[in-house]
N, C-alpha and C positions, 0 to 999 in steps of 0.2 A: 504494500500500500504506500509505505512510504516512497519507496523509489519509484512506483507509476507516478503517485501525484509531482513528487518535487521533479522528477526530469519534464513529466508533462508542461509544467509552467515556465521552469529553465529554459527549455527548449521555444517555446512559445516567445520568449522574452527574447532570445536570443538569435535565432533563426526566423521565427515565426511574423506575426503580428502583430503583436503584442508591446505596445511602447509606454513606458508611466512616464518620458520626458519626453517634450517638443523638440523634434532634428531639425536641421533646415530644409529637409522635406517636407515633414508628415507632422500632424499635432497626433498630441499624445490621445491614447485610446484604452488605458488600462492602469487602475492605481497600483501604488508600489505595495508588494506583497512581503507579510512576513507570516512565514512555518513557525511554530511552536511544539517543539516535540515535548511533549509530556513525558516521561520515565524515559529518559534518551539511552540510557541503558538498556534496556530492551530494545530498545527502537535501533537505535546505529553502535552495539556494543563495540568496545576494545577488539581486535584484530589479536587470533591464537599465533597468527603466522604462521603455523602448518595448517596443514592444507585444511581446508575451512568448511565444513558440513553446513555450515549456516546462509545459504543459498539467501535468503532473504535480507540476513544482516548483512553480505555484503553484496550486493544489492543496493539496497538501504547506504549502507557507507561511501559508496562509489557515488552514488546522488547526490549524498550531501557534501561529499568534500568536493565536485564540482560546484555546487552551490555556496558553500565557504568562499572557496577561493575565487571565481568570476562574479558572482550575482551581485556582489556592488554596485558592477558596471551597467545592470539593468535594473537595478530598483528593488533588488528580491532580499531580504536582508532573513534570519533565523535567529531562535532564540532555544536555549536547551532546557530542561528543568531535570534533574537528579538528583536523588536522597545517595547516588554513590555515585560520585566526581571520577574516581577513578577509574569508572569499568566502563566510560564512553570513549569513544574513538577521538585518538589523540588528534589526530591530523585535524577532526574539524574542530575540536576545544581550542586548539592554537592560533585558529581565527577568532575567535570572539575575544571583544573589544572589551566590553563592560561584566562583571560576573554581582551577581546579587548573593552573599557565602549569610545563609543560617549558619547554625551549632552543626558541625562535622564531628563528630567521638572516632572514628575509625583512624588511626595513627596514617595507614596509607592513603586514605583523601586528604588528611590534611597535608601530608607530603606534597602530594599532587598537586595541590591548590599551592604549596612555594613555588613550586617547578611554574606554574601557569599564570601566578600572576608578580607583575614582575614592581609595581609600585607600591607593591604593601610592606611596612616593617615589620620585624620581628613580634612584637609587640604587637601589632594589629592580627598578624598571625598567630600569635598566643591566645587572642580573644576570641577568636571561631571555636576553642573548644570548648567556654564556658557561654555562649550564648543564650540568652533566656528566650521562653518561648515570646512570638512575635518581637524579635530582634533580628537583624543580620547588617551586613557589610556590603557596603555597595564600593566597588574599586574598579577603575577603568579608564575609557577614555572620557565616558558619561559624566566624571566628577574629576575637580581637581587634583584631589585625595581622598582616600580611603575615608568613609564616614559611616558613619554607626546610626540606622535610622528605629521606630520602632513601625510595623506592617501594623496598619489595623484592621481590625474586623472587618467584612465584606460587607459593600451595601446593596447589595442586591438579593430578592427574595426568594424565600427556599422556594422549591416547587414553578416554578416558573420553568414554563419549555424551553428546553437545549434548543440554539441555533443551531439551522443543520446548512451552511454556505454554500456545501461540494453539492448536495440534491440541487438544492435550490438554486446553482449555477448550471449543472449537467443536466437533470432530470434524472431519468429512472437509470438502474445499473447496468443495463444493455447500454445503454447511449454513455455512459463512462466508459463501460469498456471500448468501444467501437472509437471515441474519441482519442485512449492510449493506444489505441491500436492491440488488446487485448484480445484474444478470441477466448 
């Protein structure tokens, strides 16, 4: 799923029709898109390096790290969410700009998270292990430095219906597929 959807739109953006900027030909005809992979762990995990049974995860990883790495240049931007930093694919962590760091307890994410972000200190990385709940770190290009915000509560209401974007852009799941060119 993921690698139909994300190259479908990459590809769209890039070869296709698809423009979120005015060229000096064409006005623009498509807003700038951002992927949110929810538990990006499952979704585009770390890479075993032998030989890979995980058909969809890499898959999935080969979509997104073309998307990392060009999808600037068309407007397509990503964002990751994991409760475990280290078992997402490094190639695409090493593109992202800004990181939002709750409370990490696992000794090897917080590793991970020195290796990955490069303007936090010591000290700001000591504090990801005691974080309280609705706390974290926001460090990147986003902010000038490292800062400590608190998340609050959601304001929107339980029970209210899921958006559904991809139906309601594509239609029914024959017409998804036929448009990735899926049989």
């Amino acid at each position: 799923l993921v690698y139909g959807i994300v190259t479908y739109f990459f590809r769209q953006f890039k070869f296709g029709e698809f423009r979120a900027r005015t060229t000096t030909k064409e006005e623009a005809n498509a807003f700038s898109t951002l992927f949110l992979l929810e538990d990006a762990r499952s979704l585009i995990p770390k890479s075993s390096g032998l030989q890979d049974d995980d058909v969809a995860g890499s898959l999935a990883r080969r979509s997104m790290r073309e998307l990392a790495y060009e999808g600037r240049k068309f407007s397509l931007g990503f964002g990751l969410i994991s409760q475990k930093p280290s078992s997402v694919d490094q190639e695409v962590v090493s593109q992202v700009n800004t990181f939002i760091l709750h409370q990490l307890k696992s000794p090897e994410d917080q590793q991970y998270v020195r290796t990955v972000t490069e303007s936090m200190s010591v000290e700001e990385l000591e504090m990801i292990k005691s974080l309280g709940t609705g706390r974290a770190i926001i460090a990147g290009v986003a902010v000038k430095s490292p800062i400590l915000v608190r998340v609050h509560a959601r304001y929107s209401e339980e029970g209210i219906p899921e958006p559904t974007p991809i139906k309601d852009a594509f239609g029914d799941i024959n017409e998804i597929r036929a448009k990735l060119g899926i049989r």
